[in-house]
N, C-alpha and C positions, 0 to 999 in steps of 0.2 A: 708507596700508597698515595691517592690521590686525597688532596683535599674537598671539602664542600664545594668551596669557589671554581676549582678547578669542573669538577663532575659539571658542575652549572655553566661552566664555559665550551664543553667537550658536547653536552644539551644543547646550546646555544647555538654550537657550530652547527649540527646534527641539524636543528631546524630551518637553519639557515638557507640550507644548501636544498632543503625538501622543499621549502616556499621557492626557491629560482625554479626547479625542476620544476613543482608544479603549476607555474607561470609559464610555460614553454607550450608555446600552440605550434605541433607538430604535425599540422595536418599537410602542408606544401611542405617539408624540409627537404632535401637528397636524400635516397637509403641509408646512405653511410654518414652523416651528420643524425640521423635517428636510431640509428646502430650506436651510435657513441654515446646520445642520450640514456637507450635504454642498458647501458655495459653503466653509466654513471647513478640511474635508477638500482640495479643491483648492488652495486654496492652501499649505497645508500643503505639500502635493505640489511646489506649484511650490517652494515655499523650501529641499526639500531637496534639487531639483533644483538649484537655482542655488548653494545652497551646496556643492554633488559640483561644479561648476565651478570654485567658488571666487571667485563674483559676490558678494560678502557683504553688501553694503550692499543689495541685492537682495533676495536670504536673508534678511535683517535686515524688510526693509520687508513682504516676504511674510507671514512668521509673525508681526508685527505685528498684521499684518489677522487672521487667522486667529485668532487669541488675542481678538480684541477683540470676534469674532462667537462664541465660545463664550462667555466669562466675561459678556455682554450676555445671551447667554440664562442663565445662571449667576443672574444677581444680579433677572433679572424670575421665575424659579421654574421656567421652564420643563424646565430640567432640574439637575440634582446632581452636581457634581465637587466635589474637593478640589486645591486648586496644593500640588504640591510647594515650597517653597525651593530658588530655582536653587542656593544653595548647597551644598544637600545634593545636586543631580545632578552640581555641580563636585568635588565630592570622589573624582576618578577615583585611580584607579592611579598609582602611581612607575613607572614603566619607564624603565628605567635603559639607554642605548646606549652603548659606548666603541669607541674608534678614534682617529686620526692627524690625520684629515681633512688631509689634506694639500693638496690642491688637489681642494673642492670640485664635484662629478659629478654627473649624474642617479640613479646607481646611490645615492650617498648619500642624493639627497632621497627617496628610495623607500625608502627603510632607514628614516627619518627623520617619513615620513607610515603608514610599518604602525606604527611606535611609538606615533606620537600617536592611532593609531585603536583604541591600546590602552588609550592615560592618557594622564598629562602628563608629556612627557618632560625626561631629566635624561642630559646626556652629561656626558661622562670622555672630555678631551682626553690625549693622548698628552705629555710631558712631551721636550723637546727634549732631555735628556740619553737617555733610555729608549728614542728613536727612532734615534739614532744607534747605542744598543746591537746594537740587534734588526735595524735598516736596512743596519748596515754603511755608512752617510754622514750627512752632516747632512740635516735638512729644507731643502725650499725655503724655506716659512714658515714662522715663528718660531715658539712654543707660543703666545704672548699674543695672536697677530695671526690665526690660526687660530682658538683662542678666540671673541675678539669676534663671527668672521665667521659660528661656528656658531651663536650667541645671538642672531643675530638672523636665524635662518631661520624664519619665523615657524610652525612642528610645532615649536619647542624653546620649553622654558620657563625651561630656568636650565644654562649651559655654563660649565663646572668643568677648572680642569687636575688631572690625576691627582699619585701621589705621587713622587717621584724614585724612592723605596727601598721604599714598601711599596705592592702595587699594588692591596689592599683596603683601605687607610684610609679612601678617602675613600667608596667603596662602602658603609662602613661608617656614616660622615656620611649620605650618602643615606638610606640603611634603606628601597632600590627594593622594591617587589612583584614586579617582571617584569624579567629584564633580556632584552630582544632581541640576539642575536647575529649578526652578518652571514656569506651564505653559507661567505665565505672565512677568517675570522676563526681565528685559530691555536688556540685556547684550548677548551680539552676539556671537553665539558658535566658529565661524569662528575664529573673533576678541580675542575670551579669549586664544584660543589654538597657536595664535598665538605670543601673547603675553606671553604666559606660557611658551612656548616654548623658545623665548628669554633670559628665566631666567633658564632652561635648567629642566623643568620641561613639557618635551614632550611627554610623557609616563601616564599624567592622561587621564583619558576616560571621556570626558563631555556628561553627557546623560540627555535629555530635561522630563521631563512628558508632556505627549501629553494632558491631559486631566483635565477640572477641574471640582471641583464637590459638588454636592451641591447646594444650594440656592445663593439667594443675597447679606445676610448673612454673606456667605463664604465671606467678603469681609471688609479688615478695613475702606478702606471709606464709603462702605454702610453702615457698623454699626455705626460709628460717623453719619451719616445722619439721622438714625432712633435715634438715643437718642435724636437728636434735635428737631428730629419732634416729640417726644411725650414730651417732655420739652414745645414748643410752645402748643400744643394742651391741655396739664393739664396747662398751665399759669402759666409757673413755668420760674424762672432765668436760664437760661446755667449755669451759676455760680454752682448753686443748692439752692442759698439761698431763 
């Protein structure tokens, strides 16, 4: 299974190799030095296909090829590029997500993959005392066990619990670009930039998703609701016992 960093590195290559191609003025080449180009465009093509599936090692072997028939013509004269350093394509965006994660959804990984197609994402777990505030109950799962589970959805590069008492410190650690806000999410755009700003942090871009998606489901207290209700219905303890 690949990691965040990795996926961001396999991206990276992927773009790489599409900025050479599309730097390439084809207009005088040989036929067959533009035969190679357009067999290195194809596969190109397939590699960002199979990577949009999420085939990577695919993706990975595609844009192999591809890279290996330009920089071939590269280094025999036939034509003129410059490689970026994947490094400098890796240097995306903080986008900064926060939330409870309480039990893990589709709606989350969707929150979770617009982030990562912005930068590299940085969540802010929800703090089990501060959930119980706002919740009005305890969590299911714990802040630390939450945590782990969201560090290693591989769109997350580094999952952080928030502060008990101050709910910008660690935002402030971060020092995001972007922070993406979920449809539902309580927290007032106006009010955050505002307050971001006093901490001299005026320059992130808070951008809402309009939309949510999916079922009912999509939703931690719908799915506590429905475990109940088939717990009642089989005559079974909540407990489990």
């Amino acid at each position: 299974m690949f990691k965040s960093e990795e996926i961001e590195k396999i991206n990276a290559y992927i773009l790489n190799v599409k900025q050479a191609i599309d730097s390439v003025k084809t207009g005088d080449l040989e036929p067959k030095v533009k035969e190679l180009i357009e067999l290195a465009r194809i596969y190109l093509d397939d590699a960002r296909y199979y990577f949009e599936k999420k085939e990577y090692f695919t993706a990975l072997a595609c844009i192999a090829y591809a890279e290996g028939l330009i920089d071939s013509l590269n280094r025999l004269g036939f034509i003129n590029i410059e490689w970026k350093p994947l490094s400098e394509l890796m240097n995306r965006p903080k986008v900064l997500v926060t939330g409870a994660f309480e039990i893990i959804h589709p709606g989350h990984l969707y929150l979770f993959k617009k982030a990562w197609e912005k930068g590299r994402v940085y969540v802010i777990i929800a703090r089990d005392k501060n959930f119980e505030k706002f919740k009005k109950r305890p969590p299911v799962i714990p802040e630390e066990q939450r945590r782990v589970v969201v560090e290693n959805i591989k769109y997350v590069h580094k999952a952080v619990l928030g502060d008990e008492n101050d709910l910008f410190k660690p935002i402030l650690e971060i020092k995001p670009d972007v922070i993406l806000l979920g449809p539902d999410q309580w927290i007032d755009e106006e009010y955050l930039k505002t307050e971001l700003c006093k901490r001299e942090l005026c320059n992130v871009e808070i951008i809402r998703l309009k939309e949510r998606i999916g079922s009912d489901l999509y939703s931690v207290s719908n799915i506590i609701k429905k475990i109940l209700e088939i717990h009642r219905r089989s005559g079974l303890d909540p407990s489990g016992n």
